[in-house]
C-alpha positions in Angstrom: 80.7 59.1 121.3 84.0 58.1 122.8 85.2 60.1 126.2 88.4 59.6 128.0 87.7 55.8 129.3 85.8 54.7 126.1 82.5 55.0 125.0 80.1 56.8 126.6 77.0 55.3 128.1 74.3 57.2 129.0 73.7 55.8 132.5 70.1 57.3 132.4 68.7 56.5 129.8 70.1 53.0 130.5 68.1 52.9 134.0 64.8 54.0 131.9 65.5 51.3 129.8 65.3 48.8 132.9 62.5 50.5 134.0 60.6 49.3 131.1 61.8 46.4 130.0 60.7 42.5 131.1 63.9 40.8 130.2 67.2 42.1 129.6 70.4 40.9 128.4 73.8 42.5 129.0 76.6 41.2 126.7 80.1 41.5 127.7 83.8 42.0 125.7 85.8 39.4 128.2 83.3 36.8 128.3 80.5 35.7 125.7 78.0 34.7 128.8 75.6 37.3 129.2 73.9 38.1 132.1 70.3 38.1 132.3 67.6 38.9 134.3 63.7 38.6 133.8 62.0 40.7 135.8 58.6 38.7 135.3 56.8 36.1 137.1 53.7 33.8 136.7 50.6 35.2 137.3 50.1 32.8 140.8 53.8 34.4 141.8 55.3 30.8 142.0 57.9 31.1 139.4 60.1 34.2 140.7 62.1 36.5 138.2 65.2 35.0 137.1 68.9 36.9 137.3 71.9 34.9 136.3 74.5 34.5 133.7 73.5 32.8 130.6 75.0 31.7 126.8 74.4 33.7 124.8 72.3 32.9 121.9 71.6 34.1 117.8 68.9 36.3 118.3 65.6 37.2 120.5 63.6 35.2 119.2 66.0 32.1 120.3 66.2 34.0 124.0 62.1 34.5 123.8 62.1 30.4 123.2 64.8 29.6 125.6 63.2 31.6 128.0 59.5 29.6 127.6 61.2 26.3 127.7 62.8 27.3 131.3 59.7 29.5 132.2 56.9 27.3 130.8 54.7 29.4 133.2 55.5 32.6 132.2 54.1 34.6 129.3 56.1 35.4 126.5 57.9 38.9 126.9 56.7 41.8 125.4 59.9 43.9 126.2 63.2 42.3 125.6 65.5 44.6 126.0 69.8 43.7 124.7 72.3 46.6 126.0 76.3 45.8 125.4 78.4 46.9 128.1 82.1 48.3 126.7 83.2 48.7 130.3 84.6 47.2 133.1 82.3 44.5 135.5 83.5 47.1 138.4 82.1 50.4 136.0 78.6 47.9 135.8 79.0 48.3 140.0 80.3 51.5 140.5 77.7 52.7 137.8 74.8 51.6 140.2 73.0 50.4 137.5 72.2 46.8 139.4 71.0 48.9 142.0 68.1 50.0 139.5 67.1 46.3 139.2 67.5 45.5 142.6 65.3 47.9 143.7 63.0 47.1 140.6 62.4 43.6 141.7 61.7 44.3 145.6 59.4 47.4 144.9 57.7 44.9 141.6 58.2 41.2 143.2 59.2 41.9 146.7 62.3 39.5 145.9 65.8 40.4 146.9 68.3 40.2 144.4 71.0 42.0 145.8 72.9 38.8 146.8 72.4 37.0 143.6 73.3 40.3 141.3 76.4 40.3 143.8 77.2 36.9 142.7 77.3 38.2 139.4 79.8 41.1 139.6 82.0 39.3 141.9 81.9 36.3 138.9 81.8 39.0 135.4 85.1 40.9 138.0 86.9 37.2 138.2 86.1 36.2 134.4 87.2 39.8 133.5 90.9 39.3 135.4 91.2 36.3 133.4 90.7 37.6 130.3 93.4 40.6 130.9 95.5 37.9 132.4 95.0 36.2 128.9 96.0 39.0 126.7 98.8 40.4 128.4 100.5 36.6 128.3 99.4 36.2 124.8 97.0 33.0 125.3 95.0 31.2 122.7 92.3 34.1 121.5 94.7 37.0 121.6 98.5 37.7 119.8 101.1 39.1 121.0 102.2 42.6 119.1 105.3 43.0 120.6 107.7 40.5 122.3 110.5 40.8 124.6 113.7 39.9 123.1 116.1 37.7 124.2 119.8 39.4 124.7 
């Protein structure tokens, strides 16, 4: 369903879906980095839960391995969870929706994320910026449809 600014994203039943899942992945239209954050941790609480912006790789089952090769601690999700964002990085802010994993990982892990998921906007806003910067001059990736003539 498409509404004025795009498509339309349910906003709750994208907050139940961090409420349940153990690792989720948002993907991005500027910038094929996804960010992810695993909301687990080791069962001594040494290894925390990890938020940060990643490559993005060919399926879950390559994230489920990537992810035990840089948790070796942590089990294996049971809920991976891949959502695509069609929005802006400042929609993902306004939209509160890192707010939801914030306050999942203090009330869960008594970690604060809020700095590090901050991080993260300001860098998905800056890569953003550079991608509309790209396709309004016509760089490599995009082409131009119309081009001012010369008189």
């Amino acid at each position: 369903m498409f509404g004025d600014n795009g498509p339309v994203i349910d906003l709750d039943s994208a907050a139940d879906a961090i409420a349940e899942a153990e690792v989720l992945v948002i993907g991005f239209d500027f910038t094929q980095d996804r960010m992810l954050i695993d909301l687990r941790s080791d069962p001594g609480g040494l290894t925390p839960p990890l938020v940060e912006l990643v490559e993005p790789l060919g399926s879950a089952t390559e994230r489920t391995l990537w992810l035990q090769e840089r948790r070796p601690d942590v089990a294996p999700p049971e809920r991976f969870i891949f959502m695509g964002w069609p929005h802006t990085a400042q929609f993902l802010g306004d939209a509160a929706l890192l707010d939801v994993i914030a306050r999942r990982l203090k009330n869960e892990q008594g970690v604060d994320a809020s700095d590090d998921l901050d991080g993260i906007l300001r860098e998905l806003r800056r890569r953003e910026r550079l991608d509309t910067r790209s396709a309004v001059t016509g760089a490599e990736g995009f082409e131009t449809l119309w081009s001012r003539s010369k008189r």
